[in-house]
C-alpha positions in Angstrom: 61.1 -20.3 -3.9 60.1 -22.8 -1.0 57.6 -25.8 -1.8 53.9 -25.3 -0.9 53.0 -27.9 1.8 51.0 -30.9 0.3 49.9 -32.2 3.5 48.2 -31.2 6.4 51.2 -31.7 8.7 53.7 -29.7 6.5 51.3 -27.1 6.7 50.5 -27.1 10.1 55.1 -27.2 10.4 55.1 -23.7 8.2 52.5 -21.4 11.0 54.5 -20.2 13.8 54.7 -21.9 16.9 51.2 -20.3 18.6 49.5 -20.9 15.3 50.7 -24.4 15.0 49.0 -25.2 18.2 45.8 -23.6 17.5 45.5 -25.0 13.8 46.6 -28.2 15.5 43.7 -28.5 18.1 41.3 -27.8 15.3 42.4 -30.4 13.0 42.2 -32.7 16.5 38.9 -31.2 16.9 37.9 -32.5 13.0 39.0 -35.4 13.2 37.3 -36.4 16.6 33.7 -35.1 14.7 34.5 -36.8 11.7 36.9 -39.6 12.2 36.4 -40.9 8.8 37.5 -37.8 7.2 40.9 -37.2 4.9 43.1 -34.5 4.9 44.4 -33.2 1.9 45.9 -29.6 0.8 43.3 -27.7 -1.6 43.3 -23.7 -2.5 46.5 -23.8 -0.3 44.4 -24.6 2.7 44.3 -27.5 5.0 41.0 -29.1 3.9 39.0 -32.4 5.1 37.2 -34.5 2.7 34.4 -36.8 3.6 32.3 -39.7 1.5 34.2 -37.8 -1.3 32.8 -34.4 0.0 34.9 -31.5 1.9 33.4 -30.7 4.9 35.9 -27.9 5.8 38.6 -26.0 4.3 40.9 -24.1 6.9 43.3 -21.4 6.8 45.7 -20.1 8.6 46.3 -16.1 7.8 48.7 -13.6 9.5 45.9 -12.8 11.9 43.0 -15.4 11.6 41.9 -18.5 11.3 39.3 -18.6 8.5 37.0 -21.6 7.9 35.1 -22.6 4.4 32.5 -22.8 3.4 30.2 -21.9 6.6 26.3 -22.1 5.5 23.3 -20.4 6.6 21.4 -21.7 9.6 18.7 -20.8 12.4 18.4 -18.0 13.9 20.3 -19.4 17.0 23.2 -20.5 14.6 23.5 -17.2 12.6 23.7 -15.4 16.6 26.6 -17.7 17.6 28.8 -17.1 14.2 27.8 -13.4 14.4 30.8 -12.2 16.0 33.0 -14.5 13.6 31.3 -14.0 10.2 32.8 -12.6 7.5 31.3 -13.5 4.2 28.2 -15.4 3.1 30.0 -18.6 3.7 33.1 -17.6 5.7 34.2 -16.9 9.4 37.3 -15.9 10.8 39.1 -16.5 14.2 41.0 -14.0 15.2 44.5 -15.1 17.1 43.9 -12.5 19.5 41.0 -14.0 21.3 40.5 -17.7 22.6 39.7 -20.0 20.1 35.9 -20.7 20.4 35.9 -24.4 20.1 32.6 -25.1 20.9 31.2 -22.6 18.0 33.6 -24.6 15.8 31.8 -27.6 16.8 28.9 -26.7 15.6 29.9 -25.7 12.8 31.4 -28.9 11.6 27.7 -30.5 12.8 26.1 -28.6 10.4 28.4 -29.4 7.7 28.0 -32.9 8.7 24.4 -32.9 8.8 24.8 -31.0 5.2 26.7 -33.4 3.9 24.4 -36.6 5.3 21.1 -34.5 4.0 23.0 -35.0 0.4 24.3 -38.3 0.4 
């Protein structure tokens, strides 16, 4: 039985080669947004914690990308994660289309701004 990865970058070195680039881009993409954060494993799932908050958890699955927790927002924001949502607080990327950084971004914004509101 291998040893699960207990941090970020021996979990990014277990996804294949296409996945490790994606999953690295969006941890670049995290830590640009919130360059305070730390990285840590949780639930077996890259994860990013902030003022003792997460502020994402990330997976990488045999054909997605999933990021927790995503919350409710306008109605703009609810239109843009349409395509991606999944659950009540999930989305998922799927591999076979282009990564869509710029609804990522937003994302971790309004986990940001979560997390500030609560401080």
């Amino acid at each position: 039985m291998s040893k699960k990865p207990d941090t970020v970058d021996a979990y990014i070195a277990t996804l294949d080669d296409g996945v490790q680039q994606i999953f690295a881009a969006l941890r670049e993409t995290v830590l640009r947004l919130a360059p305070g954060a730390t990285e840590t494993i949780k639930y077996d799932m890259a994860a990013w914690q902030l003022n003792g908050t997460y502020l994402v958890y990330a997976g990488a699955w045999k054909k997605h990308i999933g990021l927790y927790p995503v919350g409710r927002g306008d109605g703009a924001f609810e239109a843009m994660l349409a395509p991606y949502r999944d659950k009540k607080d999930t989305v998922k990327f799927v591999y076979a289309k282009p990564m869509p950084f710029d609804v990522i971004e937003a994302i971790l914004r309004a986990r940001l701004a979560e997390i500030e509101r609560h401080a």
